[in-house]
N, CA, C and O of each residue as an XYZ file, in Angstrom:
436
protein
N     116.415    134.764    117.247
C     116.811    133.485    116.680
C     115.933    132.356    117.221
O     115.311    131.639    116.436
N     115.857    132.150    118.787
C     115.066    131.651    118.864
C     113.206    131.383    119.004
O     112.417    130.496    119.329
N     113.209    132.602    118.587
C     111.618    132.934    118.144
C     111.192    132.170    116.925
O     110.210    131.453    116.734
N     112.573    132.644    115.856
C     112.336    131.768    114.362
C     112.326    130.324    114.102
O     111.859    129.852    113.065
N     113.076    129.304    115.474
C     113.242    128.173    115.647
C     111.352    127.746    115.537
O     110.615    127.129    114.768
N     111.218    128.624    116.992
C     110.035    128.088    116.781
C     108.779    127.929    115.482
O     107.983    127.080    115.081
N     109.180    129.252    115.174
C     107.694    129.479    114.406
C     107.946    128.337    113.055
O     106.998    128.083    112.312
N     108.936    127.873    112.897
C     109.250    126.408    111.955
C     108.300    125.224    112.341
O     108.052    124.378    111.482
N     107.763    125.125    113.584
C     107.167    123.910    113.971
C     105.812    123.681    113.232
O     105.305    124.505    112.471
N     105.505    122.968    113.415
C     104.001    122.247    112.879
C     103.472    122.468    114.314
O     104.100    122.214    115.342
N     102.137    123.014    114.227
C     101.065    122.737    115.400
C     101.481    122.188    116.641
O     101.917    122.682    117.680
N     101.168    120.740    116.158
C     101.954    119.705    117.519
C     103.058    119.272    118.000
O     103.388    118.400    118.804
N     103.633    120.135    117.283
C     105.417    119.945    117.650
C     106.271    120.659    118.784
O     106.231    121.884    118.665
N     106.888    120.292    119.649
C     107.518    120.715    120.732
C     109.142    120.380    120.168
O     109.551    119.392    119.558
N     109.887    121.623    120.635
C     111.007    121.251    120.342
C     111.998    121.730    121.967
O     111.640    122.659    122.690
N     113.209    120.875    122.238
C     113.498    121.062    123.555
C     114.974    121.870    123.369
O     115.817    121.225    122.746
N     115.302    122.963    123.752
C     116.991    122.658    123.903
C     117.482    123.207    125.339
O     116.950    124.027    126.087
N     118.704    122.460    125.471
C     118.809    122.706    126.949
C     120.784    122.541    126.276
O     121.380    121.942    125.381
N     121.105    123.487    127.391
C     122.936    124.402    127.993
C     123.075    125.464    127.308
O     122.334    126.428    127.118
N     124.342    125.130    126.869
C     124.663    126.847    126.581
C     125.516    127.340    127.893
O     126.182    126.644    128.658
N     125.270    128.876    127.917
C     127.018    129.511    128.891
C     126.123    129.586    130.391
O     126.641    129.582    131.508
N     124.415    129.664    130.042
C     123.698    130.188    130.996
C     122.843    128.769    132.273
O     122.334    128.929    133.382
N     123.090    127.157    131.203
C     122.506    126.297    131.149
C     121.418    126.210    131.338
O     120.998    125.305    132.060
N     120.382    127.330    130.620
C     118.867    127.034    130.697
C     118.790    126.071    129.634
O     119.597    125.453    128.939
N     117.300    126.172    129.770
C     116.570    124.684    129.370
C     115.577    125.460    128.652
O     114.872    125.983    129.515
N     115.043    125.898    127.118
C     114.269    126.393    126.469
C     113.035    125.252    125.849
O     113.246    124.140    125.364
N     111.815    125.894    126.037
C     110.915    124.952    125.610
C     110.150    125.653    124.257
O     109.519    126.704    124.365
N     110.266    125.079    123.248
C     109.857    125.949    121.892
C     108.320    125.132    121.124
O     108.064    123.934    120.998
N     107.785    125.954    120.856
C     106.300    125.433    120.393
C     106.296    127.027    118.937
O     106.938    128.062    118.764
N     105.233    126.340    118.290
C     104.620    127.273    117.186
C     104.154    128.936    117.884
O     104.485    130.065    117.524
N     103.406    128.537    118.825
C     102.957    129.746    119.946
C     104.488    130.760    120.674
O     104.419    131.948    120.990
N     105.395    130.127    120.758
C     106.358    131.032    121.591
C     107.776    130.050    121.976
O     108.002    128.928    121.522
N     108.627    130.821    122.937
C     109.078    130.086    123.531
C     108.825    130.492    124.858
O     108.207    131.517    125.145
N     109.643    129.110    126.261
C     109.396    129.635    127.372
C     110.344    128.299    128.185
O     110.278    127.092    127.951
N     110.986    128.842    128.932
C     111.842    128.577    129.902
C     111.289    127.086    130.273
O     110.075    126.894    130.198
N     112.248    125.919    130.713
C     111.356    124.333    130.873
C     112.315    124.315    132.258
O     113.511    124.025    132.225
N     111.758    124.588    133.183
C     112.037    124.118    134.026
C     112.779    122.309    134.467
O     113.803    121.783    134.905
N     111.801    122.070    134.112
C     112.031    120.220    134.140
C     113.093    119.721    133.924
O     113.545    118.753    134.537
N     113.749    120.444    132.828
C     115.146    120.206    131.974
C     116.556    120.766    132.410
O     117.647    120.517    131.898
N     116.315    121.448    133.304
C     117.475    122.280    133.829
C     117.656    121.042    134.725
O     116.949    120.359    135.467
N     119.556    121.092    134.105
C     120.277    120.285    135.088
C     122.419    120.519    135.212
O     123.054    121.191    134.400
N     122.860    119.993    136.045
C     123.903    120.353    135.593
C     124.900    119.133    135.585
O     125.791    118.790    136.363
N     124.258    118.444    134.044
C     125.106    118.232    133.401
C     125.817    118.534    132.592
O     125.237    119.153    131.700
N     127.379    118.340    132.355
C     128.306    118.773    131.638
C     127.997    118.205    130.175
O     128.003    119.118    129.350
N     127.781    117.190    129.734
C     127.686    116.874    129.083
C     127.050    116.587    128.097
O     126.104    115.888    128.459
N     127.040    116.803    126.601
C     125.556    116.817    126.162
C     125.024    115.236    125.883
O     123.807    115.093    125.765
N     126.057    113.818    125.751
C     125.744    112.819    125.959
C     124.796    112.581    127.069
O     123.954    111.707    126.865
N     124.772    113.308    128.412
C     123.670    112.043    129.206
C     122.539    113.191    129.497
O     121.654    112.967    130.323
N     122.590    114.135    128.953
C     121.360    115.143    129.001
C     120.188    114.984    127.916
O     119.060    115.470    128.008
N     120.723    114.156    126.810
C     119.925    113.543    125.695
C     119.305    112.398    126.118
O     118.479    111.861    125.380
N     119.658    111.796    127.532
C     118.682    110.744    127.710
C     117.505    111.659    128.949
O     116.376    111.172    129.008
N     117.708    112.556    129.609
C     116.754    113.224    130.593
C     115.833    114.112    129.335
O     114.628    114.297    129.503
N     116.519    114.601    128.137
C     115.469    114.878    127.615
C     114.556    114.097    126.889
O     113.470    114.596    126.592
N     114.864    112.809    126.519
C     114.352    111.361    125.910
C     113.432    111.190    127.251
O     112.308    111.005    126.784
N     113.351    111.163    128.373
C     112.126    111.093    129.653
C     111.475    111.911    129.748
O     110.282    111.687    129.544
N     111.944    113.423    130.142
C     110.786    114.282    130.089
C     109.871    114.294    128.621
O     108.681    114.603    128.562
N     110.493    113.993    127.778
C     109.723    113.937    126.067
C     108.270    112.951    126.345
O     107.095    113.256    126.145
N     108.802    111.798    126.826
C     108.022    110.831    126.873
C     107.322    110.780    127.986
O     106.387    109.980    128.023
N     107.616    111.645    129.189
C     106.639    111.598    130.643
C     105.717    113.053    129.875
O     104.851    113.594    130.562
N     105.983    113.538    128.555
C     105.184    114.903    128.429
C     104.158    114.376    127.362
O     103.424    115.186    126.797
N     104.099    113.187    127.107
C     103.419    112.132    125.845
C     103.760    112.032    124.565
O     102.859    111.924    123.732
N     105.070    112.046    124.177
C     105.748    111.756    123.256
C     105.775    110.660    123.422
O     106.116    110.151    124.490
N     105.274    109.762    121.973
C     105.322    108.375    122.389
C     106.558    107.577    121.206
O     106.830    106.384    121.336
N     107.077    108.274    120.313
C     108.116    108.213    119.045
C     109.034    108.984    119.284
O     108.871    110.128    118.860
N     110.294    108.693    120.015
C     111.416    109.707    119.707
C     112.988    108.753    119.365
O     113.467    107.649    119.623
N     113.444    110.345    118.433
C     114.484    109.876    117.512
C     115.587    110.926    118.596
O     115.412    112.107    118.897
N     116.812    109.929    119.041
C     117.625    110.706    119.237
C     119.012    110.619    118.461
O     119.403    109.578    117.932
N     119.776    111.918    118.449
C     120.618    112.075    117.090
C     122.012    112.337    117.416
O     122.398    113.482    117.654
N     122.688    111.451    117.434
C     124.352    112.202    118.015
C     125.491    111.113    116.533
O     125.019    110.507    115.571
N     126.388    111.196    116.765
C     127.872    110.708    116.315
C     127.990    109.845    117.094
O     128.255    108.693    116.748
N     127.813    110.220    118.359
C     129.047    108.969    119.669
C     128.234    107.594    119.701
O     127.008    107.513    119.626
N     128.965    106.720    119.802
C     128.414    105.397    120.322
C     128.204    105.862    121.877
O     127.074    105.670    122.326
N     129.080    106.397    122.660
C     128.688    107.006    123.930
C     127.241    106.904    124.450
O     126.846    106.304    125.449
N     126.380    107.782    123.354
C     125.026    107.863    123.436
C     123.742    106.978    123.755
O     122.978    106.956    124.720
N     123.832    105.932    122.031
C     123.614    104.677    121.675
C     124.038    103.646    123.420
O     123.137    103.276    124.173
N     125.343    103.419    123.659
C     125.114    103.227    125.465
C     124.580    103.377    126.408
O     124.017    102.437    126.970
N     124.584    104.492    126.844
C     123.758    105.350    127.751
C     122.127    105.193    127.526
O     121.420    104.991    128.514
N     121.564    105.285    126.250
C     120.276    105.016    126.291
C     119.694    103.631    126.340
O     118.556    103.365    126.727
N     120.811    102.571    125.805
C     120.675    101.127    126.222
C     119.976    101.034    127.971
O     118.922    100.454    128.234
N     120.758    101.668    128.879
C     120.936    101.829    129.954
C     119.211    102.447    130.391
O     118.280    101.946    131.021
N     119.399    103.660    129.738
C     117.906    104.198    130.633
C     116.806    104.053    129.967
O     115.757    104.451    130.472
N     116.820    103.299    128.366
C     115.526    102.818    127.636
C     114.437    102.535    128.975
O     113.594    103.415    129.149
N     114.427    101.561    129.752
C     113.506    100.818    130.768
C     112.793    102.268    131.699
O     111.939    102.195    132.583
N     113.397    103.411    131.212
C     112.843    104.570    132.205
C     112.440    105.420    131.628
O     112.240    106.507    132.170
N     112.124    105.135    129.985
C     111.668    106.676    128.536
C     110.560    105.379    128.420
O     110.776    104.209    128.106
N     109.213    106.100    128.824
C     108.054    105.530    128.508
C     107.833    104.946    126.972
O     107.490    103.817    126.620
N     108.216    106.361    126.026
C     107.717    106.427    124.808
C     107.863    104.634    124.403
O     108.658    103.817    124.866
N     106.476    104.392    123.099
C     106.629    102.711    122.805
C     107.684    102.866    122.065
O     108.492    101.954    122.244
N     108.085    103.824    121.132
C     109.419    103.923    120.248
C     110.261    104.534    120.327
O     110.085    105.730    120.094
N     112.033    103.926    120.803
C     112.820    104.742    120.920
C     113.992    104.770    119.875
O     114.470    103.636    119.869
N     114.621    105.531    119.041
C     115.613    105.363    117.970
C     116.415    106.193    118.130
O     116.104    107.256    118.667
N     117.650    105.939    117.714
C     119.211    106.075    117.785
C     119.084    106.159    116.336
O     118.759    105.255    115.567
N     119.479    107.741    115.983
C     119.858    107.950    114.630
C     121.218    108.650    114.688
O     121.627    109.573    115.393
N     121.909    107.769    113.524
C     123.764    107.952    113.162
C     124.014    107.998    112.046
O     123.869    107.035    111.293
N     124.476    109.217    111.667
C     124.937    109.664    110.288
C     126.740    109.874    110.396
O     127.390    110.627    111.121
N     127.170    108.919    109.405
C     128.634    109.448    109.019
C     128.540    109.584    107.625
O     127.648    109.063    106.956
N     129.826    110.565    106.993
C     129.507    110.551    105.490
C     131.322    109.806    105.233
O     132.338    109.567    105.886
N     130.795    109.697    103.858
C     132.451    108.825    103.720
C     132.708    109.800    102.486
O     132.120    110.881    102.513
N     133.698    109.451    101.199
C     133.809    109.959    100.186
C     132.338    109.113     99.322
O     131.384    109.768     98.902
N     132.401    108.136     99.240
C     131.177    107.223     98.474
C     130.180    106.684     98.602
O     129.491    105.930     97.914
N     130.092    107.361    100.084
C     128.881    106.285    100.618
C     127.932    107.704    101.372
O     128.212    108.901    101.322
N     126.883    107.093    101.972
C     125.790    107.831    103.259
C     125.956    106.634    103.899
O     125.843    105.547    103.333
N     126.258    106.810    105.224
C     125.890    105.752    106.003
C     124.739    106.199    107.102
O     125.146    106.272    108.262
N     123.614    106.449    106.912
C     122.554    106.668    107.772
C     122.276    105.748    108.307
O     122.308    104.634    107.783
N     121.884    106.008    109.648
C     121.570    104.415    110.181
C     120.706    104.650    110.865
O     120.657    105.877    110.954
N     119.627    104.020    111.681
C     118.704    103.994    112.902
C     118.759    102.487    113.018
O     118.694    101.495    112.291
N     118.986    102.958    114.910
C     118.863    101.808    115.707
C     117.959    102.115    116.767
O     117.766    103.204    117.309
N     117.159    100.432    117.105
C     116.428    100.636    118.287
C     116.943     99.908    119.681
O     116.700     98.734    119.959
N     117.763    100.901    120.576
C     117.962    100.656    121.694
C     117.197     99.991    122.741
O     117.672     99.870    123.870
């Protein structure tokens, strides 16, 4: 499964995921996957682990990242550690659906 994640990427694309039962930290590229050290942590939560992966993204030269949750929780928390995610662009993307509407949104924290 996660072999097929990868081989979805474009060339220059890195994709990160980190917990699960084992809480590794998987680092996925077009080439393979392989264990990210950097990312292993033990947080419970997947709210403030989306901002350590928003730093390592951007200390790895990601200079555009979109991060994607429901919670305002999030949108908080990255208010907070924006001043420590290098990248020049950081966005808060929020999707709710209604019966009549899309409410997609991006914000810059």
């Amino acid at each position: 499964m996660v072999e097929h994640a990868g081989a979805s990427l474009k060339e220059q694309q890195t994709s990160y995921v980190n917990g699960g039962q084992r809480k590794r930290a998987l680092r996925m590229t077009k080439d393979g996957c392989s264990e990210s050290e950097c990312l292993k942590s033990n947080h419970e939560e997947a709210d403030t682990r989306m901002c350590v992966h928003a730093r390592v993204a951007a200390d790895n030269g990601a200079d555009h990242i979109v991060i994607s949750s429901p919670n305002t929780d999030v949108l908080v928390l990255l208010f907070h550690h924006r001043p420590a995610i290098s990248a020049s662009e950081v966005f808060f993307f929020t999707r709710t659906e209604e019966e009549h509407a899309d409410l997609t949104r991006y914000r810059r924290p």
